[in-house]
C-alpha positions as CSV (number, residue, x, y, z in Angstrom):
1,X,25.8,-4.1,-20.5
2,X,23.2,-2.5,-19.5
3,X,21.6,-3.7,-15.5
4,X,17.2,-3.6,-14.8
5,X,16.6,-4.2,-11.8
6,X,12.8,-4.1,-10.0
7,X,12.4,-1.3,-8.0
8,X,11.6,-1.7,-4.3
9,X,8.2,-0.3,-2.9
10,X,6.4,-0.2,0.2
11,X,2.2,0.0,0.5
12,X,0.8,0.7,3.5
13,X,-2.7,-0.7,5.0
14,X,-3.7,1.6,7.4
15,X,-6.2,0.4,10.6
16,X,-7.9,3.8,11.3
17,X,-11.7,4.6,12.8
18,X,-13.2,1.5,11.9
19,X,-11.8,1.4,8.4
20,X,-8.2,1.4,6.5
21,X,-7.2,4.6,4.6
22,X,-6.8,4.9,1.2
23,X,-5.5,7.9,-1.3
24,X,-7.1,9.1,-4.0
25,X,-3.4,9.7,-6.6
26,X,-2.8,12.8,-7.8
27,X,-0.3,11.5,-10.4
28,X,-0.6,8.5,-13.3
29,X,-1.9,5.6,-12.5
30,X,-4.7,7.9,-11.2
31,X,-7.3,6.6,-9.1
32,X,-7.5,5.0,-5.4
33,X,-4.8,2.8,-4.1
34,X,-2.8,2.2,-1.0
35,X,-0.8,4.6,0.6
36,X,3.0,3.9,-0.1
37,X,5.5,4.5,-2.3
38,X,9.8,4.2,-3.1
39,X,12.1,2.8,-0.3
40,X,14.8,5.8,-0.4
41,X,18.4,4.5,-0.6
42,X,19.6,4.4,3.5
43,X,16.0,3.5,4.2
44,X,14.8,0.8,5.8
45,X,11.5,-1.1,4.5
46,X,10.1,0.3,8.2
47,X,11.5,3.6,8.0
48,X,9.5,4.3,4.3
49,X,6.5,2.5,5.3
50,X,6.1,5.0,8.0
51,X,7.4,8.1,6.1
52,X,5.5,7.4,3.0
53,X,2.4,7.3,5.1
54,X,2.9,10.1,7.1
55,X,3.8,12.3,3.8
56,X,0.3,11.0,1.8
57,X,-1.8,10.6,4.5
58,X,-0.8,12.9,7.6
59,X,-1.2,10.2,9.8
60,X,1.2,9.2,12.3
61,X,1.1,5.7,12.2
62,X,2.5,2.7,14.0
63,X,3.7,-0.5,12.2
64,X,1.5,-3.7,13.2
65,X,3.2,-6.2,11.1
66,X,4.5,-7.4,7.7
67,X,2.0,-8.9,5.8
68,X,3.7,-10.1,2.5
69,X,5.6,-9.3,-0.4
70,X,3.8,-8.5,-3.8
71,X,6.7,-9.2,-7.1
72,X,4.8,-9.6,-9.8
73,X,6.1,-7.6,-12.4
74,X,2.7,-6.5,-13.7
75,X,1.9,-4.8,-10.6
76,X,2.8,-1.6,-11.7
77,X,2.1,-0.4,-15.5
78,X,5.3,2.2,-15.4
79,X,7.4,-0.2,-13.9
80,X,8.8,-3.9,-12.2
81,X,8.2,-2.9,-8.5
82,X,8.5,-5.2,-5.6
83,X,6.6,-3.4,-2.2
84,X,6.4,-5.1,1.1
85,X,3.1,-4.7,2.6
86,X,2.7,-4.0,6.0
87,X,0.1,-3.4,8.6
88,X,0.1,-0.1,10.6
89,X,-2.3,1.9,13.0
90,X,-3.2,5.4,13.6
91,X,-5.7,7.4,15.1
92,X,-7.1,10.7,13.6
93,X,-8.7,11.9,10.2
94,X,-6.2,11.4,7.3
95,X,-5.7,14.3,4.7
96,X,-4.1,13.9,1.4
97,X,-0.9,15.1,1.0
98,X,2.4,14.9,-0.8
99,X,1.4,13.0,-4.4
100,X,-2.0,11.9,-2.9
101,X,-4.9,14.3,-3.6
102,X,-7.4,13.6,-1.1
103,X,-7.0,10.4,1.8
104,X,-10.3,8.6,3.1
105,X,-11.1,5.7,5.4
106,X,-13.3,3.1,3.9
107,X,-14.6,-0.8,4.8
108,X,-14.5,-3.6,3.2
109,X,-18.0,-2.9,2.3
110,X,-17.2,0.4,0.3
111,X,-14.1,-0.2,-1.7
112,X,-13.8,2.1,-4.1
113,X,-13.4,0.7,-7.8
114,X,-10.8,0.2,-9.7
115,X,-7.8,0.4,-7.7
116,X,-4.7,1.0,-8.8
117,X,-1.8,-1.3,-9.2
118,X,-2.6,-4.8,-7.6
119,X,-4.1,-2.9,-4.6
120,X,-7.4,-5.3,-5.3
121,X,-5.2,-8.4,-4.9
122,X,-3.8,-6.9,-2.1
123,X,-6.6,-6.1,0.0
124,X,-8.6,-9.2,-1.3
125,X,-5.6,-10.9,1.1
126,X,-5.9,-8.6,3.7
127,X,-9.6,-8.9,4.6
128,X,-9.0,-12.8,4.2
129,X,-6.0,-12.8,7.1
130,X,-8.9,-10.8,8.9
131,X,-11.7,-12.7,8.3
132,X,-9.5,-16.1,9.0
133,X,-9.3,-17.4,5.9
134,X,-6.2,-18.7,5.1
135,X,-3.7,-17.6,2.1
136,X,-3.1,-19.6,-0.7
137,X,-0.3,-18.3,-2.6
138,X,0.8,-20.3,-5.8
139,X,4.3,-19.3,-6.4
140,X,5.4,-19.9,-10.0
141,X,8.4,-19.3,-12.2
């Protein structure tokens, strides 16, 4: 018998100068999308949130809060992935690093488009929770 389980994720929305920081990927699914990436076995959801970030984006950053949990198994076209979001800070001017090529701060405004994965959805929730509109989830088998 042969076991699949989803793999667990985190992403990483990033306050910084007026903005949140997103990478530009370096490997497939290309384009812009969230910093974050694999919890490492011994990690904790915190602990990879902030190393991930730190390794694509060069920021220090401090965690804010959890936002939510994203499952579906679409999310990811390699892969079922399951990432916790969370909400961090930092302070300084990213640079891409790791598997990210290049790491910018941009507004709601000035999304870039497409974004990878379900980075859309995920920001669409974001700017709602900071605009004060409230989240309608519909959760269904």
């Amino acid at each position: 018998m042969t076991f699949r389980n989803p793999l667990l994720t985190v992403d990483i929305i990033i306050e910084c100068n007026g903005g949140i920081v997103l990478i530009e990927r370096k490997n497939p699914p290309h384009g812009w999308a969230l910093p974050g990436g694999f919890v490492d076995y011994g990690e904790t959801l915190e602990q990879a949130a902030i190393r991930e970030a730190e390794e694509e984006t060069s920021l220090v950053v401090t965690l804010v809060e959890q936002m939510h949990t994203y499952s579906d198994p679409r999310r990811d076209p390699r892969h079922h992935t399951v990432s916790t979001v969370f909400i961090a800070t930092a302070s300084g001017v990213p640079r891409g690093a790791d598997d990210a090529k290049t790491a910018s701060v941009f507004t709601q405004a000035n999304l870039p488009e497409p974004l990878a994965f379900d980075h859309t959805i995920i920001l669409r929730d974001y700017f709602n929770l900071k605009n004060g509109i409230p989240r309608h989830h519909v959760f269904s088998p």
